[in-house]
N, C-alpha and C positions, 0 to 999 in steps of 0.2 A: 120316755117321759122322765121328767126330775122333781113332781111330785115327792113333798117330804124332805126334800136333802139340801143344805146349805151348802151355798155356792158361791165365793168370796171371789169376786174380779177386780186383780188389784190393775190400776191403769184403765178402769172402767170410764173415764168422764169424755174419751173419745174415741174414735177409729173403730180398731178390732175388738176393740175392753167395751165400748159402749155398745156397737150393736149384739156381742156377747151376752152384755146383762139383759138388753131385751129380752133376746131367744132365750135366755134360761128362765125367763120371769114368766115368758107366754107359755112354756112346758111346765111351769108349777114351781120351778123351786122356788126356794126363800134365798134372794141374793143382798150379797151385801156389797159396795161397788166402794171401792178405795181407790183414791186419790191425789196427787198433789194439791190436785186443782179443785180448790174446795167448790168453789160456785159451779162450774159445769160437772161436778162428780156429784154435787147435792141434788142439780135437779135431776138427772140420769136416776138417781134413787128413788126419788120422788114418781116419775113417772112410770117407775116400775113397780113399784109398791116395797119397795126394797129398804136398807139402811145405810148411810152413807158416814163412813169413818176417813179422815184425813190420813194422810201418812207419805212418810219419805222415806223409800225405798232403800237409800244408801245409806239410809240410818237406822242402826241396830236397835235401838231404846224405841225409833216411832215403829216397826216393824213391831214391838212386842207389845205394843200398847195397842195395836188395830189386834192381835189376837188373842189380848185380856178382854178389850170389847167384844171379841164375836161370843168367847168363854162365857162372858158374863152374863150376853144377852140369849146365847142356844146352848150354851154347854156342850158345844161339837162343833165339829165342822167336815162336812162330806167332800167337797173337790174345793182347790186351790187352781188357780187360771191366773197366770202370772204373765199380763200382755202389757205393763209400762215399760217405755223404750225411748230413748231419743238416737237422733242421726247429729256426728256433727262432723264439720270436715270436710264436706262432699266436693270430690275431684281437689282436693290438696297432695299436692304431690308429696310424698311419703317424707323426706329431706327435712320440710317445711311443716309438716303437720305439727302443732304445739302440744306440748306434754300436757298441757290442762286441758284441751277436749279430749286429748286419747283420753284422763285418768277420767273424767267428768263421764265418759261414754259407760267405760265398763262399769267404773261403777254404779249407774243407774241399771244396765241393761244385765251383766254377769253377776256385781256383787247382790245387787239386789233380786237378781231370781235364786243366790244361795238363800239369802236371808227372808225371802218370803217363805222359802222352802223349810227351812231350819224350824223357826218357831209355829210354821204353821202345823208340824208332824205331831206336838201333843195332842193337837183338836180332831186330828184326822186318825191316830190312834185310838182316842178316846169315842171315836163311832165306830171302832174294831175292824172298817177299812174305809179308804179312801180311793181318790183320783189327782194325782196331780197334773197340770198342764202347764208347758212352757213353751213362748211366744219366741221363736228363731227366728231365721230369715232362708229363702234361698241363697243370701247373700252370703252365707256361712259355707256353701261347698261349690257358687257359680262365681264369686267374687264381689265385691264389693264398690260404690263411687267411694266409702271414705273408708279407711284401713282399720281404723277405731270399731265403726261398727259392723264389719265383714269377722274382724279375730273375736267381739265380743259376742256374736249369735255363735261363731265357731265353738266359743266355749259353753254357752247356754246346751248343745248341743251335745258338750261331753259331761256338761251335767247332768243333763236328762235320762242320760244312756248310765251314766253312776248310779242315779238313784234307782231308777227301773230296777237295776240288778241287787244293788243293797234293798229295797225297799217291799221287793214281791213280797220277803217270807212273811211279813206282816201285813200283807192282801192288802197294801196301798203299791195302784198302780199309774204309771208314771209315762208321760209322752210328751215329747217335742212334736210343735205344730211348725211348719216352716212355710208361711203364706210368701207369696212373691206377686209385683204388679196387681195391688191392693190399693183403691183408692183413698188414700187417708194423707189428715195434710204431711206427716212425714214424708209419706210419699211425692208428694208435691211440691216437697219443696227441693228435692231433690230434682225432680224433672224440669222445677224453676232455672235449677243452674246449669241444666244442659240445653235447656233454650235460650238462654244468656249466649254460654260459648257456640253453639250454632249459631246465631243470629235469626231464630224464628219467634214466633209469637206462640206465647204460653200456651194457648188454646191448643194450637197447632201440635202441641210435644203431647199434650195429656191428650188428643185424639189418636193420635199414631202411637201410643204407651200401652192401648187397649187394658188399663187399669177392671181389676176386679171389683164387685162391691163387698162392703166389709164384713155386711151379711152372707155371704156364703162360706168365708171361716167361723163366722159364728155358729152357724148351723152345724161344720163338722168338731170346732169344741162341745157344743151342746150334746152331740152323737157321742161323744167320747167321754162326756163328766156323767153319759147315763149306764146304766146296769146293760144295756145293748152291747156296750163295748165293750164287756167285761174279759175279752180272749185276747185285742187288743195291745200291743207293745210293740216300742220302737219308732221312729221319727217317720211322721204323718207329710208331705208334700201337698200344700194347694197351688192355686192358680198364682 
């Protein structure tokens, strides 16, 4: 259970980040679900009973302003679930990939799981321990459709595995989740462009994908942001 313990799911307003905040809302915690996307991360909030703060990831100022709000509003914060990601690129051959989706990529997906990680550590010091969670890929050690987001979950990964080590002696503990074949529309839109270059019809590519639902990594971040998992470390594999 996560009765008592705030639970800040940045990239909550879809996918993984939204059924996330469900499951942490129906075990108790107090979630606070941040987003770009202010209209679907508001109602996401809304229907969880939760609080919903805007924020851009690749920007250091709006990062520190979503954890002056949680400061303000709980004076702590218990676990950090950092699952906002974009794909871009997909099946571009590496020659041709353009320097502004690669920079666009990491920096949503890498710079921005340092930078939730960085200022979220006052709040989560300040509750004398924490949990941190970050959203990889298998894409990071099976390969990737686009280059950009294959190197940036690689790195997400060699973050995770830093902090874990920097971050135990202070009883904040730290894991990479690495979902794969997860129904969300990132995912789909990726499988869009492999139905393109086969020549089959969508349907057809997301039945043969055997796509997971989002709900089942939710349920093992939720297993992971609670006191059950407190033995826990080191890079978690889903479906």
């Amino acid at each position: 259970m996560l009765t008592g313990k705030v639970v800040l799911v940045v990239g909550g307003a879809a996918g993984i980040g939204r059924a996330t905040a469900e499951v942490c809302a129906a075990r108790g915690a107090t979630v606070v679900v941040a987003d770009i996307d202010a209209q679907a991360g508001a109602q996401v909030a809304d229907r969880v009973g939760g609080l919903f703060v805007p924020v851009n990831v690749t920007d250091a100022a709006s990062v520190q302003a979503l954890m002056a709000t949680i400061a303000a509003r709980y004076g702590h914060l218990n676990v950090l679930i950092q699952a906002a990601g974009i794909l871009q690129g997909a099946y571009t051959a590496v020659e041709d990939f353009p320097l502004d989706a690669w920079q666009a990529v990491l920096d949503v997906n890498l710079t921005g799981s340092f930078l939730c990680a960085r200022y979220a550590l006052p709040l989560l010091k300040r509750a004398g321990s924490g949990v941190i969670l970050l959203i990889s890929s298998v894409a990071a050690v099976n390969g990737s459709s686009s280059v950009a987001y294959g190197a940036s979950k690689g790195g997400v990964n060699g973050l995770g595995l830093t902090l874990a080590r920097r971050l135990a002696a202070e009883g904040i503990r730290v894991n990479v989740v690495m979902p794969g074949n997860i129904d969300t529309t990132l995912k789909r839109s990726v499988i869009a462009v492999e139905a393109e270059q086969a020549g089959v019809s969508l349907e057809k590519a997301v039945a043969a994908s055997d796509l997971g639902a989002p709900e089942g990594v939710a349920r093992v971040l939720a297993w992971l942001a609670s006191d059950d998992a407190d033995y826990v470390r080191g890079v978690i594999v889903t479906r």
